[in-house]
N, C-alpha and C positions, 0 to 999 in steps of 0.2 A: 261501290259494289266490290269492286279489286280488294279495298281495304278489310272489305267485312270477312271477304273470302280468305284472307290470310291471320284473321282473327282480332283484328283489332275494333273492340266496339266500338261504338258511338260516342256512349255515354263517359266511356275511362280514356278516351280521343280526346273527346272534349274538355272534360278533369285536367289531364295532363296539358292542354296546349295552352291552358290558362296556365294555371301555374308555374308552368314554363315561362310561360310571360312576366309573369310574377317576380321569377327568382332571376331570370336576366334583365329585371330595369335595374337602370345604373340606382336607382334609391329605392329603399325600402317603403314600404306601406302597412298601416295597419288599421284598424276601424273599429269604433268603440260608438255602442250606442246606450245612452240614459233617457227612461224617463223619467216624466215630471208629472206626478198625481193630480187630477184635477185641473186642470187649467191654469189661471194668471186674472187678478184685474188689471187690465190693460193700461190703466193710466199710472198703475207704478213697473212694467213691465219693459215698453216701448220704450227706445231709447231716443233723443233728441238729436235733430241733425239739422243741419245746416242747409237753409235752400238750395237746391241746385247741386251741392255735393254730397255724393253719399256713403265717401268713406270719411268725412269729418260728422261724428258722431259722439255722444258720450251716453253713459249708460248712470248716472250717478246726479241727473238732474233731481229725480224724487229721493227724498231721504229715506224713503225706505225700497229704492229700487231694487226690484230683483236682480235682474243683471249687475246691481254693482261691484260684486265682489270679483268678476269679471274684466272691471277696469282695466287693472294691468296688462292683460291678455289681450287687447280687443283686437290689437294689429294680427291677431291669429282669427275673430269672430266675423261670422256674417251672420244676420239677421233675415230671416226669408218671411216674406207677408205676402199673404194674396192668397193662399192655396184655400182646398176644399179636400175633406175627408168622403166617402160615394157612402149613402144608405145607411147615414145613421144619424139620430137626432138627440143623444146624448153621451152619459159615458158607456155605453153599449158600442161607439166609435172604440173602445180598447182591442174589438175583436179586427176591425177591420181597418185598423189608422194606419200599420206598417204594410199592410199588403195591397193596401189598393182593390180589395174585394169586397163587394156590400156587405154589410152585416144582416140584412135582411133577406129572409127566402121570399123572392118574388117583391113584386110592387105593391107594399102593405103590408106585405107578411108577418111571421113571428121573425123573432132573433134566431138569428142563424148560427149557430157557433159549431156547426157539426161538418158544415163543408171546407172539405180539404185547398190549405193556401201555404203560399211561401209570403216569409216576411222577408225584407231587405237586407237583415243581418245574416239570415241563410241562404239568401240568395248569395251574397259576397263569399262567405263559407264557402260555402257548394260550389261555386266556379273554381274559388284557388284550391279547392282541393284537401279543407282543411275543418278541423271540429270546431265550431265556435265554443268558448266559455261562457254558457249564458247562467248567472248570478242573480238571487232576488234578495232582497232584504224584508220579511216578511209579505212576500208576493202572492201569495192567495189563502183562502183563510184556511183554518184547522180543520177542517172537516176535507179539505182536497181544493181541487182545482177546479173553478167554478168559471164562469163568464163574464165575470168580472174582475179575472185572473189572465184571461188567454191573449195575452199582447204579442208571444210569438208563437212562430208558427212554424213547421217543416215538415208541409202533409199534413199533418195532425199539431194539438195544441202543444209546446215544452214549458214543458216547469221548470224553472229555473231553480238551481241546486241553491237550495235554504242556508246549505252551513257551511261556512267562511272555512274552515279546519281541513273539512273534507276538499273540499273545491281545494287547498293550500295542497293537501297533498298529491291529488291527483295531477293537478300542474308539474307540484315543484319535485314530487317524491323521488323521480328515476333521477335527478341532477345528483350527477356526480356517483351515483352507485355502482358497483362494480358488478354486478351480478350478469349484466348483458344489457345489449342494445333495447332501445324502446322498439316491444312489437310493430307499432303504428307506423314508424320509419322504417321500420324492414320490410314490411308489404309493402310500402310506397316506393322503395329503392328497389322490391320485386317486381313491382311497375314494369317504371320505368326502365330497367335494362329489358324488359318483355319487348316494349312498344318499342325503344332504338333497332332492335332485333327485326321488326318488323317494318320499322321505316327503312329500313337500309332495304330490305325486301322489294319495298316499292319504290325505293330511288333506280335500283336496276331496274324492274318492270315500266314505270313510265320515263323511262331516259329518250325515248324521243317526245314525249309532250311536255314543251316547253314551259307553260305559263303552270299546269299543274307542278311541275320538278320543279319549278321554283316555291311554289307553298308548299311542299313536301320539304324541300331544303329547308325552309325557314322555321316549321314544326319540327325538324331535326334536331335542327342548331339549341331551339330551344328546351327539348329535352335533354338534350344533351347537358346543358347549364345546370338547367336543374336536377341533375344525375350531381356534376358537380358538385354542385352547391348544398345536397342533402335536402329534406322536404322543408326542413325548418331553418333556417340558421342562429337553434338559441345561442344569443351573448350572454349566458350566464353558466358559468360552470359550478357551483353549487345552488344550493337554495338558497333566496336570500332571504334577510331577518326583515318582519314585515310589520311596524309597530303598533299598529290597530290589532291585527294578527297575534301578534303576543300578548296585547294587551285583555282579549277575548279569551286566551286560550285557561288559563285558570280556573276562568267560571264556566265555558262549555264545555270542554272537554269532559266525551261522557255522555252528555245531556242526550234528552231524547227529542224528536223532532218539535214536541210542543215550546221546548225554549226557545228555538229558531222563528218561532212565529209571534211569540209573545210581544205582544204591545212596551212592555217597558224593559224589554231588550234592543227593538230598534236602532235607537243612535248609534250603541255599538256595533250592530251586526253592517248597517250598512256605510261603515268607518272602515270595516276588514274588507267589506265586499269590494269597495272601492278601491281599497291601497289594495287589493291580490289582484283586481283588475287593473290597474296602471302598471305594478312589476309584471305583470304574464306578460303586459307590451312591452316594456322595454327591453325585458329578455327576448324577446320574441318566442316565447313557449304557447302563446296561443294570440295571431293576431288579428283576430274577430273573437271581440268580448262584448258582453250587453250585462249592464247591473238597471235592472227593474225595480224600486223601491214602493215597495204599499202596490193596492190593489185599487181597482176601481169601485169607489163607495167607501174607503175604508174609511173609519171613525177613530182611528187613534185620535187621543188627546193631546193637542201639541201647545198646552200651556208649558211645556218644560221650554218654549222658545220666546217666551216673553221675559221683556227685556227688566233688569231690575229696577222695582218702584213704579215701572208702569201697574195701571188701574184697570185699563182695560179689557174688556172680557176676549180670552180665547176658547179652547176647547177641542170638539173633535173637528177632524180636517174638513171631514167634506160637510156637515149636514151646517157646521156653526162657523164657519172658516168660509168653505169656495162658495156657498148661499148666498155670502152677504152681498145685496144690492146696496148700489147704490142710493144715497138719500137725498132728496132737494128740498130747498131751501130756500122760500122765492123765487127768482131766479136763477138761483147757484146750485148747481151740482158738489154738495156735500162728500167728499173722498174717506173722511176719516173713518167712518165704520166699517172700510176696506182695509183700513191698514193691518192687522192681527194677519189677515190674509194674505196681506204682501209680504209681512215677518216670517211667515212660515214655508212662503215658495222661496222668500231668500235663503234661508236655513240648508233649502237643499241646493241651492245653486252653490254657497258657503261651504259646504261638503264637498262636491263636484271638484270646487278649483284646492282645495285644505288639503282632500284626500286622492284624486286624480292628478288636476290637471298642474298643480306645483311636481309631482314625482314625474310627469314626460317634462318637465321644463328641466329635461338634464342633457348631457353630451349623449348622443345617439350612440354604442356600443358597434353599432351596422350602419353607420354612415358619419365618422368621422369630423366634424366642423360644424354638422347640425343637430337640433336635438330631435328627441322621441316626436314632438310638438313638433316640429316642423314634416314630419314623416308621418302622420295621426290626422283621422279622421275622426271628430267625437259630433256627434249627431247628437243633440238636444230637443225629446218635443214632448208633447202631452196626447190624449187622447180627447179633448175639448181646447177651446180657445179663450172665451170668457166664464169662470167658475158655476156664474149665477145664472146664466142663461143658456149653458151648456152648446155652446154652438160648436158646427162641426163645418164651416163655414165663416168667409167675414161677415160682420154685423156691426151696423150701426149702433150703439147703447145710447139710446138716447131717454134721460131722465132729465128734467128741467130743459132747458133754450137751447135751439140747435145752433151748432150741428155738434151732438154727441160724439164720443170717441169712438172709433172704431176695432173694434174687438178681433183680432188676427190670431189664426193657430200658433202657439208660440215655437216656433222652430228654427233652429240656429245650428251651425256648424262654429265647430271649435278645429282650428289644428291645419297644415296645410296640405297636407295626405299626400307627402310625398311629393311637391309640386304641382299635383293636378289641380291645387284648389288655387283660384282667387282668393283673397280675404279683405276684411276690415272692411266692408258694403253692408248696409243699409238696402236692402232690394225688395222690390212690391210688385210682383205680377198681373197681370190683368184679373180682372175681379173672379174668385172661384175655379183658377185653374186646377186640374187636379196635382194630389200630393203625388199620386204615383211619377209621376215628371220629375222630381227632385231622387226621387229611389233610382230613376234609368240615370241620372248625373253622379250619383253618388257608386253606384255600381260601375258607370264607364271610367272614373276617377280611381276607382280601386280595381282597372284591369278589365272588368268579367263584365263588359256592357251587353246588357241585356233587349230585346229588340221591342216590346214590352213589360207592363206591369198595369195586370188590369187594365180598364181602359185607357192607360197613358200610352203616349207610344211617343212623345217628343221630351228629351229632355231638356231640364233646364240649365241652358248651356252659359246663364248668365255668371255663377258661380265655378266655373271651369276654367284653368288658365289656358 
């Protein structure tokens, strides 16, 4: 009450004393999340491990494993199995997989997609006090933003910024120009000396209560830092050259939003989205980034990923690609008419590490002797688990002689976010735990822990150092 009386809200208290947080740990943090359209068949997906140990693992058992192109990285990857998405029974789960809120009104109901939530990536944002970069690569269709588009969330549905150019400039434009300081750092720096002003107010006011003067001191101190330290601290003092980025800019530059969503723009667009999303982290000019690729349903045709002289039929993703069941064969469970589908979730795992996660495998600008990767949180999932049968939940797949494979939400952390993360584990939770539980781990990891997330309220402390 003292505090409110002297004018310091709640809401920009809170703001600050995160961030505060934030900018006085001895290592940097930043959080990057992808997804992955459509699901995974789980028998080229799952990676193989060793009884009893579950960070000897490889990802490169099935020839056309998703995770393989991940190999090199793994001592940064953990594997999460077990969880469960609340109120949803297929990819209608896009509305409600990062928030932990049903996508259904009521028990039974219709699709919900008009009630107000927060996803994980703005949750992290929103705590430190900062604008996430959230990027699509053709993320919902031409006509707008549909329900089959709305994977994040802040209050209401974001779209994520379509063109690679524009999202370059709004990052990179103010680097190095002379014209004046970034607005956004000037209200933050107007903050902050507001609220020092006012703590000091209340360090004389409650100097004889002890146990409060000292979380008063300690919300001080850390304003203070972060007064120092500026809201951001970008390592990069120009723009840098971004080669997806130049490589895009001849042919869009100009273009009107229908390029941006066009089916055989794709590759490219989400080549740029990706490299402008890894420099915004290593610069640190925005560090909470989401690149979203396709939409939920979407039909691109992705015979452009089949391999040369293969025969084999591909086509569009979801309807001819994440469909395909499995086929049995006496008693053998037939994989092959999975594989086109395993080539095409590889393609964008192949993308992820080509155009991400090689550009953080550099010397950290903001924490000297380590890299970007070691300071990065990159969240990997989908809003289904097995393609064909759309689970939002584990499930048995069981075609021909038991016991069938088990079909898990495919969810993985990349990066070790600054020390807070365990890596290189293989982990399986008890049967249908919820996902919100990995959101409350992932947000206490990056600072801004949260007390719930939807019905979760424990997190999963198994991935925590």
């Amino acid at each position: 009450m003292k505090a409110l009386g002297l004018g310091l809200t709640a809401p920009v208290a809170l703001q600050l004393s995160h961030a505060a947080v934030a900018a006085a740990s001895p290592r940097p943090k930043r959080f990057m999340l992808f997804y992955l359209p459509h699901g995974v068949p789980p028998e080229h997906f799952d990676p193989v491990v060793t009884p009893g140990n579950a960070a000897d693992f490889t990802f490169t058992a099935s020839g056309e494993s998703i995770l393989g192109p991940l190999e090199p990285y793994k001592a940064y990857v953990n594997v999460i199995r077990g969880f469960k998405y609340p109120g949803a029974m297929t990819h209608e789960a896009i509305i409600s997989c990062l928030s932990n809120v049903s996508t259904f009104a009521g028990e039974g109901g219709p699709v919900d997609e008009t009630t107000p939530r927060t996803t994980v990536e703005h949750m992290i944002a929103n705590g430190l006090g900062v604008r996430p970069l959230i990027l699509g690569a053709c993320a919902h269709r031409p006509f707008g933003l549909d329900k089959d588009g709305k994977l994040m969330w802040d209050g209401q549905p974001v779209a994520p910024e379509k063109n690679p150019l524009k999202a370059y400039d709004d990052v990179f434009g103010n680097l190095g120009a002379p014209e004046g300081p970034d607005p956004n750092v000037a209200l933050r720096e107007a903050l902050v000396t507001l609220t020092e002003g006012e703590l000091n107010a209340l360090d004389a006011e409650l100097a004889g209560l002890t146990s409060e003067q000292t979380k008063l001191r300690t919300h001080l101190e850390g304003v203070q830092a972060l007064k120092g330290e500026g809201s951001v601290a970008v390592s990069c003092t120009s723009a840098p050259t971004i080669p997806a980025i130049e490589a895009l800019r001849p042919l869009a530059q100009g273009q009107s939003d229908d390029f941006f969503l066009a089916e055989g723009n794709f590759p490219s667009l989400l080549a740029a989205q990706l490299e402008l999303a890894a420099h915004a982290l290593v610069c640190n000019a925005a560090p909470v980034v989401a690149v979203q690729p396709m939409y939920a349903n979407c039909e691109f045709d992705f015979t452009f990923v089949r391999p040369a002289g293969d025969t084999r039929q591909f086509g569009p993703h979801h309807t001819a690609l994440s469909h395909t069941q499995p086929q049995q064969n006496g008693a053998e469970m037939v994989m092959e008419t999975r594989s086109p589908f395993a080539i095409a979730q590889r393609w964008f795992v192949q993308n992820l590490v080509d155009h991400m996660v090689a550009f953080l495998d550099v010397d950290d600008p903001a924490d000297p002797g380590r890299t970007v990767l070691d300071n990065t949180i990159v969240y990997f999932m989908s809003e289904v688990g097995e393609g064909a049968w759309h689970t939002t939940e584990s499930r048995v797949i069981q075609v021909g002689p038991e016991p069938g494979p088990t079909a898990y939400l495919p969810l993985i952390t990349i990066g070790g976010g600054g020390g807070a993360l365990k890596t290189q584990q293989v982990l399986t939770a008890e049967p249908d735990r919820s996902a919100g539980d990995i959101y409350l781990a992932l947000t206490q990891a990056m600072g801004v822990p949260a007390g719930s997330f939807g019905d979760a309220n424990t997190p999963f402390t198994e991935i925590l150092a």
